[in-house]
Residue frames as a rotation matrix with the C-alpha (Angstrom) as fourth column:
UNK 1
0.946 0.159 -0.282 141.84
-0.222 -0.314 -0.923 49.14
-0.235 0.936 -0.261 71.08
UNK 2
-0.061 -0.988 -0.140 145.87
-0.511 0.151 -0.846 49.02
0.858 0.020 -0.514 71.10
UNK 3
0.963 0.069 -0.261 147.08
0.081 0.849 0.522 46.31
0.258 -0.524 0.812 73.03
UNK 4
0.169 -0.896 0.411 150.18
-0.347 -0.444 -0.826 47.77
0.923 -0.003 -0.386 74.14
UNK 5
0.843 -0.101 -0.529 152.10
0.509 0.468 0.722 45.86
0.175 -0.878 0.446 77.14
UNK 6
0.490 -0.870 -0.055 155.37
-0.316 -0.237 0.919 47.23
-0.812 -0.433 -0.391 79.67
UNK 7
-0.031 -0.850 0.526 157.89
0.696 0.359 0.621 45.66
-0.717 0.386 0.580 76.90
UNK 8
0.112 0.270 0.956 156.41
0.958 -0.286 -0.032 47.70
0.265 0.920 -0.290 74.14
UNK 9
0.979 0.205 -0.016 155.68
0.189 -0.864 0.466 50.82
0.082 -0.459 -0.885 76.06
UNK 10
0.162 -0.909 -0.385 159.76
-0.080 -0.401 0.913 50.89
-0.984 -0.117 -0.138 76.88
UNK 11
-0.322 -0.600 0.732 161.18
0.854 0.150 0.498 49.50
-0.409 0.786 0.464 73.55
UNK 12
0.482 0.800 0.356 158.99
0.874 -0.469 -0.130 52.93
0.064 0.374 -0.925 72.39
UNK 13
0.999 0.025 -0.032 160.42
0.035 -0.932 0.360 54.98
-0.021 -0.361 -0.932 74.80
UNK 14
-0.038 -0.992 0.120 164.25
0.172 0.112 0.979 53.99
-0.984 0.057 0.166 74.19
UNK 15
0.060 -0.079 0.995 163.37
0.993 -0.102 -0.068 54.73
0.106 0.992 0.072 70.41
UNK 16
0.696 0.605 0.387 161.64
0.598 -0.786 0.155 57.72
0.398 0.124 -0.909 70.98
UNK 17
0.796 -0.595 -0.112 165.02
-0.018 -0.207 0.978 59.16
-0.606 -0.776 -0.176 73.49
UNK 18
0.029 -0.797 0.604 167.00
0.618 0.489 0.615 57.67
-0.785 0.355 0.507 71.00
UNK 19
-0.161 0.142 0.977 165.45
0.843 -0.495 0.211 59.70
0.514 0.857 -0.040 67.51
UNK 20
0.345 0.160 0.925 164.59
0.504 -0.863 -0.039 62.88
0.791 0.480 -0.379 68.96
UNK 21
-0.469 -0.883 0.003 167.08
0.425 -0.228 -0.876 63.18
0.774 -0.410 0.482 71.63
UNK 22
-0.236 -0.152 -0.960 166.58
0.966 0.072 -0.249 63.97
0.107 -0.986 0.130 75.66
UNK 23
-0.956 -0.248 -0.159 166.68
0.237 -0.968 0.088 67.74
-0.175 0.046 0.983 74.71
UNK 24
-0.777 0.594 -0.210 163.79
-0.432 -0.259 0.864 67.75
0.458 0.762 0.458 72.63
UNK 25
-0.694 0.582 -0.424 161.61
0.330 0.781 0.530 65.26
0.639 0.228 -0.734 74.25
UNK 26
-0.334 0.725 -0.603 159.24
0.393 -0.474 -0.788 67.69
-0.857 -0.500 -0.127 76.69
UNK 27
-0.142 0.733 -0.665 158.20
-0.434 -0.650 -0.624 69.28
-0.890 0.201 0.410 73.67
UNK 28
-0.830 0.102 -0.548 157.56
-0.351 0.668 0.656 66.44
0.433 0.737 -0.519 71.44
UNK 29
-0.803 0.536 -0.259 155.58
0.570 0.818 -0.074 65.52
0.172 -0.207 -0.963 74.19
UNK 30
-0.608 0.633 -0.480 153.77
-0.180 -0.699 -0.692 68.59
-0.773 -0.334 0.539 74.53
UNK 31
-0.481 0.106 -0.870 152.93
-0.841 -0.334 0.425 68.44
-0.246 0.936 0.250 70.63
UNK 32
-0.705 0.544 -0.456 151.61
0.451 0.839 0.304 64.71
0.548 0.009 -0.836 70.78
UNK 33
-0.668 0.600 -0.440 149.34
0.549 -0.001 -0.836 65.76
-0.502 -0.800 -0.329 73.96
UNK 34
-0.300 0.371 -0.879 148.15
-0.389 -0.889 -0.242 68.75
-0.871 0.269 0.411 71.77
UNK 35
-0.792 -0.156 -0.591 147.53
-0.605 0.067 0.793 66.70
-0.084 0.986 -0.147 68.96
UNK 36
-0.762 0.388 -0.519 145.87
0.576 0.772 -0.269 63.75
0.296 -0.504 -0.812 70.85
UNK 37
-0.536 0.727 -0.430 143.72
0.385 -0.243 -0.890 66.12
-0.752 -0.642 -0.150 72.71
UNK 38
-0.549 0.139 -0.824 142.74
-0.743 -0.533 0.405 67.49
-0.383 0.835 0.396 69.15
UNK 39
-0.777 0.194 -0.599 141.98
-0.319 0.698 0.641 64.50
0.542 0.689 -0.480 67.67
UNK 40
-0.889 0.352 -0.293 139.77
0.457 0.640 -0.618 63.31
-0.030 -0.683 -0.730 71.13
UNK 41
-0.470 0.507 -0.723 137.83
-0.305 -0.861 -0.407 66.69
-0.828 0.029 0.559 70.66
UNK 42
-0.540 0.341 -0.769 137.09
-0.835 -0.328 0.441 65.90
-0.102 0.881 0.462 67.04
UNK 43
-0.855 0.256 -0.450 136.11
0.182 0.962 0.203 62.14
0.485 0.092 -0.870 67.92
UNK 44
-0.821 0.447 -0.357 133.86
0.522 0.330 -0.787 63.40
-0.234 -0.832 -0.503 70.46
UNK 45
-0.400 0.626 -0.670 132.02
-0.642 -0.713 -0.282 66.37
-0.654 0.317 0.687 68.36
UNK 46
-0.624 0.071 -0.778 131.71
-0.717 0.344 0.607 63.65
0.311 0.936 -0.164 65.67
UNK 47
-0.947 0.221 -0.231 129.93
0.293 0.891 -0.347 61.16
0.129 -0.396 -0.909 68.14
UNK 48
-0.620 0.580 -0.529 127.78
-0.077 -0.716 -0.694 63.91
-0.781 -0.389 0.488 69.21
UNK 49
-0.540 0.418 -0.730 126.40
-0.827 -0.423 0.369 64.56
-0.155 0.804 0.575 65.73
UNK 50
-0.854 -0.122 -0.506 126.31
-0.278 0.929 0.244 60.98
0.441 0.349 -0.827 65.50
UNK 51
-0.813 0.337 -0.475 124.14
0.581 0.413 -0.701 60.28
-0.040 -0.846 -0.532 68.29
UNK 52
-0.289 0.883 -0.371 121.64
-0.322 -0.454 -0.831 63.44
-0.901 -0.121 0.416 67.76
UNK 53
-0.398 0.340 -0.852 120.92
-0.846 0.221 0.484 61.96
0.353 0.914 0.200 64.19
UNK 54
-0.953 -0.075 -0.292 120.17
-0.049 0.994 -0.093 59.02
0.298 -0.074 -0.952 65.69
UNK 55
-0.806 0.271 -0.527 118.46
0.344 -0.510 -0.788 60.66
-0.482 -0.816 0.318 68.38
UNK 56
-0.548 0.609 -0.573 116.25
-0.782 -0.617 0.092 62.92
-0.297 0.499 0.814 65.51
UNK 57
-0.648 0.241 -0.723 114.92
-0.515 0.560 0.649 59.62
0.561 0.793 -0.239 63.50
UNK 58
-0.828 0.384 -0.408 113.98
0.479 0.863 -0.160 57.92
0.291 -0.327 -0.899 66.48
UNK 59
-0.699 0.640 -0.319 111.70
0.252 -0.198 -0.947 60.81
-0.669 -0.743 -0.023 67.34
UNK 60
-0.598 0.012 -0.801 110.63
-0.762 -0.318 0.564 61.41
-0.248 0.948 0.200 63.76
UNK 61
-0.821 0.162 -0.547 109.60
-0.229 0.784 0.577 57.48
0.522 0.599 -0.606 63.87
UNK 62
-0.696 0.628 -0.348 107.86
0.626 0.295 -0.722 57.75
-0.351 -0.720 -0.599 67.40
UNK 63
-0.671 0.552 -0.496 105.78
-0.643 -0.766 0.018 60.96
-0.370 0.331 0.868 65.55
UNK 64
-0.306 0.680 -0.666 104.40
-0.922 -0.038 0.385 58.98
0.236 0.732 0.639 62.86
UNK 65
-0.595 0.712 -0.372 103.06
0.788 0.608 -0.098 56.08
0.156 -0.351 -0.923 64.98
UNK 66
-0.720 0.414 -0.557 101.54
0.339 -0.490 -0.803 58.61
-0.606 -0.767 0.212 67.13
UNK 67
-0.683 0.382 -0.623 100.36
-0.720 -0.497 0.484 60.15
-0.125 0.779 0.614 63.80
UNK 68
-0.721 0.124 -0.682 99.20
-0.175 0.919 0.353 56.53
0.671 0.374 -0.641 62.84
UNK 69
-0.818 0.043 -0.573 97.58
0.519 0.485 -0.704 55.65
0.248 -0.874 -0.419 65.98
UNK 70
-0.542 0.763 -0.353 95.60
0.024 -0.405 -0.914 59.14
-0.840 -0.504 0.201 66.34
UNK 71
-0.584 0.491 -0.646 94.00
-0.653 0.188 0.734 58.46
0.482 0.850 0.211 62.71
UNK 72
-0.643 0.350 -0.681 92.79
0.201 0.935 0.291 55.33
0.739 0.050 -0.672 64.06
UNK 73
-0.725 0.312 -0.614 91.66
0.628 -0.066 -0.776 56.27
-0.282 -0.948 -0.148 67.01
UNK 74
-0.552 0.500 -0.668 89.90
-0.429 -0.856 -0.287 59.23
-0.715 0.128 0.687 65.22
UNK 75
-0.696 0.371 -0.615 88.35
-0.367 0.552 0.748 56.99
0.617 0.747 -0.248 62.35
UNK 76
-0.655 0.491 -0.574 86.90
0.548 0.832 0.086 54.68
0.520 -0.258 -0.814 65.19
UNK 77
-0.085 0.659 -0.748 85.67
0.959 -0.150 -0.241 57.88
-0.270 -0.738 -0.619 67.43
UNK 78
-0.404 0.114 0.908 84.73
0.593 -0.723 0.355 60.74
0.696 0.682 0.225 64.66
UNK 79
0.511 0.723 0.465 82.70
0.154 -0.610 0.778 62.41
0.846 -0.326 -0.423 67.47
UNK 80
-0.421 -0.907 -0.008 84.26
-0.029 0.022 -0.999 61.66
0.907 -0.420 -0.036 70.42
UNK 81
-0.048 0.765 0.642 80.80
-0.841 -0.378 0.387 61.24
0.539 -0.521 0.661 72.15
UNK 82
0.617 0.429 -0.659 81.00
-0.206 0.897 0.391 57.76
0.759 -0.106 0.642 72.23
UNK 83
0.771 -0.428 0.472 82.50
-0.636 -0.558 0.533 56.44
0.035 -0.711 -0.702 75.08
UNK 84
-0.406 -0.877 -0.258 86.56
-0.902 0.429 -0.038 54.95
0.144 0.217 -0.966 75.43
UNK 85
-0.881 -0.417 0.225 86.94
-0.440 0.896 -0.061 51.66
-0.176 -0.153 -0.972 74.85
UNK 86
-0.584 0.728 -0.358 83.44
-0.062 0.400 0.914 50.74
0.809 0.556 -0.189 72.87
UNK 87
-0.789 0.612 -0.057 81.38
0.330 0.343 -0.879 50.48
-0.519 -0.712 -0.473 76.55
UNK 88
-0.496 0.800 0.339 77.79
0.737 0.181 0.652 50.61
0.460 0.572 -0.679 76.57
UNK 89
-0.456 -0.538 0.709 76.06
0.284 -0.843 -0.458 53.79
0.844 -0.008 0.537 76.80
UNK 90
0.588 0.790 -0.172 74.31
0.048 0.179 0.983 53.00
0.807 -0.586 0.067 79.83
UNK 91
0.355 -0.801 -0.482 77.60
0.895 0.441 -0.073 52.86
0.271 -0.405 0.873 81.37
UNK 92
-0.015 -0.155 0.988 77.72
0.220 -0.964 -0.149 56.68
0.975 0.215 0.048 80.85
UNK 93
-0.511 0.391 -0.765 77.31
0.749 -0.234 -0.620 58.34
-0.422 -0.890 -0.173 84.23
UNK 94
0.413 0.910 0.033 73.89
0.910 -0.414 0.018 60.45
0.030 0.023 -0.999 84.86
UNK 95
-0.583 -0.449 0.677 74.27
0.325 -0.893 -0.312 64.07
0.745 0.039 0.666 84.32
UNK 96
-0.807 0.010 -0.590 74.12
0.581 -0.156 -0.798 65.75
-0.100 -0.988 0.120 88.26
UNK 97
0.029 0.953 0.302 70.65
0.558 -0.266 0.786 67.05
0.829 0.146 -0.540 88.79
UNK 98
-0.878 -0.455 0.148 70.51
-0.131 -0.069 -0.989 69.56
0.460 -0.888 0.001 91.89
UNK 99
-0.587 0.333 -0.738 69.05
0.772 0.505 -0.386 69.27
0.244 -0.796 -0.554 95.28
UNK 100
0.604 0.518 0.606 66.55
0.212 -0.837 0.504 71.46
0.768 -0.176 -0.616 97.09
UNK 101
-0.371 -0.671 0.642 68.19
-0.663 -0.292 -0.689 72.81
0.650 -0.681 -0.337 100.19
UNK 102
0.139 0.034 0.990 66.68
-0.947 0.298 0.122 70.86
-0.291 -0.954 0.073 102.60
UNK 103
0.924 0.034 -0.380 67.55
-0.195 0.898 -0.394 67.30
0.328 0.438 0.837 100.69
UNK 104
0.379 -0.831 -0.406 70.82
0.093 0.471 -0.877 68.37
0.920 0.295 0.256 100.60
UNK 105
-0.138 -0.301 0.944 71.18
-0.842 -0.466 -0.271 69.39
0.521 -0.832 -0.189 104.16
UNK 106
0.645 0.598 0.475 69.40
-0.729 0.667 0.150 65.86
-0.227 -0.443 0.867 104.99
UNK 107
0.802 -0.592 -0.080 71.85
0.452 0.690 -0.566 63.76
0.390 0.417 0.821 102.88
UNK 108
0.067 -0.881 0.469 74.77
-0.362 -0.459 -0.811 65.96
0.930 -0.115 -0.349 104.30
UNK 109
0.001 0.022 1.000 73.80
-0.999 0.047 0.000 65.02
-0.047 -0.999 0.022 107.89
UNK 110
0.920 -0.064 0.386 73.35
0.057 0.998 0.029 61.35
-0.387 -0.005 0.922 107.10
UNK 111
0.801 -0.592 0.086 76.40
-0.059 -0.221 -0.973 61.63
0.596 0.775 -0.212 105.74
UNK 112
0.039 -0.514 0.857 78.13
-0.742 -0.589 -0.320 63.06
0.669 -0.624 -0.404 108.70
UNK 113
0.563 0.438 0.701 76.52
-0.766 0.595 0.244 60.36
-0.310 -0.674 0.670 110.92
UNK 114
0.879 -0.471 0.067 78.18
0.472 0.844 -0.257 57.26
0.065 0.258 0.964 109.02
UNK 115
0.175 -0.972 0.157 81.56
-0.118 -0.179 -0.977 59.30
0.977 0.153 -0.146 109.02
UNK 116
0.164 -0.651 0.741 81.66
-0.966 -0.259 -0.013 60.04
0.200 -0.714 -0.671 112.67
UNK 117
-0.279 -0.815 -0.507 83.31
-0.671 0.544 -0.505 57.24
0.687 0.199 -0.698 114.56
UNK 118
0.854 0.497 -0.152 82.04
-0.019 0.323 0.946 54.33
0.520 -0.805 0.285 116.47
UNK 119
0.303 -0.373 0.877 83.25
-0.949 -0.204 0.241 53.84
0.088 -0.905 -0.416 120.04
UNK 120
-0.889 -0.142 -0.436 84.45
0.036 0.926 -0.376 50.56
0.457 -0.350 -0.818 121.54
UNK 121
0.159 0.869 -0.468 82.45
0.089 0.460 0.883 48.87
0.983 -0.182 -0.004 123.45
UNK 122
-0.096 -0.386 -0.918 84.40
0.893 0.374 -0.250 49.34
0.440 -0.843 0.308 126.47
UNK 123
-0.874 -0.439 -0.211 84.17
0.435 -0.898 0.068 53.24
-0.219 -0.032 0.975 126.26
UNK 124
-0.291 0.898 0.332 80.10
0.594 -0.102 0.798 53.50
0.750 0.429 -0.504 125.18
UNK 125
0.503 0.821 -0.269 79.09
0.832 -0.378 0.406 54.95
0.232 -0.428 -0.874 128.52
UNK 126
-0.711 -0.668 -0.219 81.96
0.668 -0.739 0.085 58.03
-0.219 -0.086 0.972 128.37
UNK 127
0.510 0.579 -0.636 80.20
0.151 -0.788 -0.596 61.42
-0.847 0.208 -0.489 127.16
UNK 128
0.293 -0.391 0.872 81.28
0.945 0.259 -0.202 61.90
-0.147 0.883 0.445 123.79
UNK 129
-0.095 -0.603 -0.792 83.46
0.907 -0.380 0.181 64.37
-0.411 -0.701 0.583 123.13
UNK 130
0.386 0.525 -0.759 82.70
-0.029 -0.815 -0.579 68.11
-0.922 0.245 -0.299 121.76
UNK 131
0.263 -0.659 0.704 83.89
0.851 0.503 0.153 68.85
-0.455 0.559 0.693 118.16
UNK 132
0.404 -0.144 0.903 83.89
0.065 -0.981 -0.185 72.30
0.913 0.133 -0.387 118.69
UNK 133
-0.766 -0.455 -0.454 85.65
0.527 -0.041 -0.849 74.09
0.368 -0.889 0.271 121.79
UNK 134
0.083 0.945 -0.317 82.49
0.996 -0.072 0.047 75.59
0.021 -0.320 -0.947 123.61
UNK 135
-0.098 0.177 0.979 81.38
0.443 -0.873 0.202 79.30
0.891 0.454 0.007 123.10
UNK 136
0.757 0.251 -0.603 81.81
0.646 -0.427 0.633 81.56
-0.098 -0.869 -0.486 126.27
UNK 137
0.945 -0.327 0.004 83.95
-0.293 -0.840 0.457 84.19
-0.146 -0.433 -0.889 127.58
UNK 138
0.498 -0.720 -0.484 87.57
0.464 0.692 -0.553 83.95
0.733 0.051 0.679 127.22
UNK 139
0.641 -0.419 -0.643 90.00
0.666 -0.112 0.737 83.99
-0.381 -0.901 0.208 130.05
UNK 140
0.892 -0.371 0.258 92.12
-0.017 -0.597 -0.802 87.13
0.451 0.712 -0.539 129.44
């Protein structure tokens, strides 16, 4: 902002020694500092304001898309049955029908069966291993 160089900066301070005299100059400089810091304060509350006005409009402008946007969106899906994005309703998924117990106890075991894990080939004739610890007596 000020372009002050080493020539200026002295020719400043040999004025500044010169008008208000060696005696005086700690508190001259106190009274600048106190001013300065005054003036930085008021630049910086003033940015502030600045910046949350800014700050308010832009969220004020993101509202009324949003506003904008759910109109449309509500115009195109008054119910809200239909489903996103225009698919066809075949596309729907079936509403879940239950099972008798013993279907589901069948489809749970097949289940199980494709989860558990195959062996190697090198390791088929091992005993396979329990997936419980066995039920007996415990050592006390």
């Amino acid at each position: 902002m000020f372009d002050i160089g080493a020539s200026e900066l002295l020719m400043i301070v040999i004025v500044a020694i010169v008008v208000i005299g060696p005696k005086d100059m700690p508190r001259a400089l106190r009274s600048a500092g106190r001013w300065i810091g005054k003036v930085r304060r008021m630049s910086n509350h003033f940015r502030a304001g600045v910046d949350e006005m800014i700050r308010q409009a832009e969220i004020e402008d993101m509202e009324a898309k949003w506003a904008e946007r759910n109109k449309q969106i509500m115009a195109k899906y008054p119910t809200g049955d239909e489903p996103a994005g225009g698919a066809p309703d075949d596309l729907l998924p079936p509403q879940m029908e239950p099972l008798d117990p013993a279907e589901a106890d069948a489809r749970a075991e097949a289940a199980i069966a494709r989860a558990a894990p195959a062996k190697a080939p090198e390791h088929e004739s091992e005993p396979p291993l329990p997936l419980a610890p066995p039920a007996g007596p415990k050592d006390a």
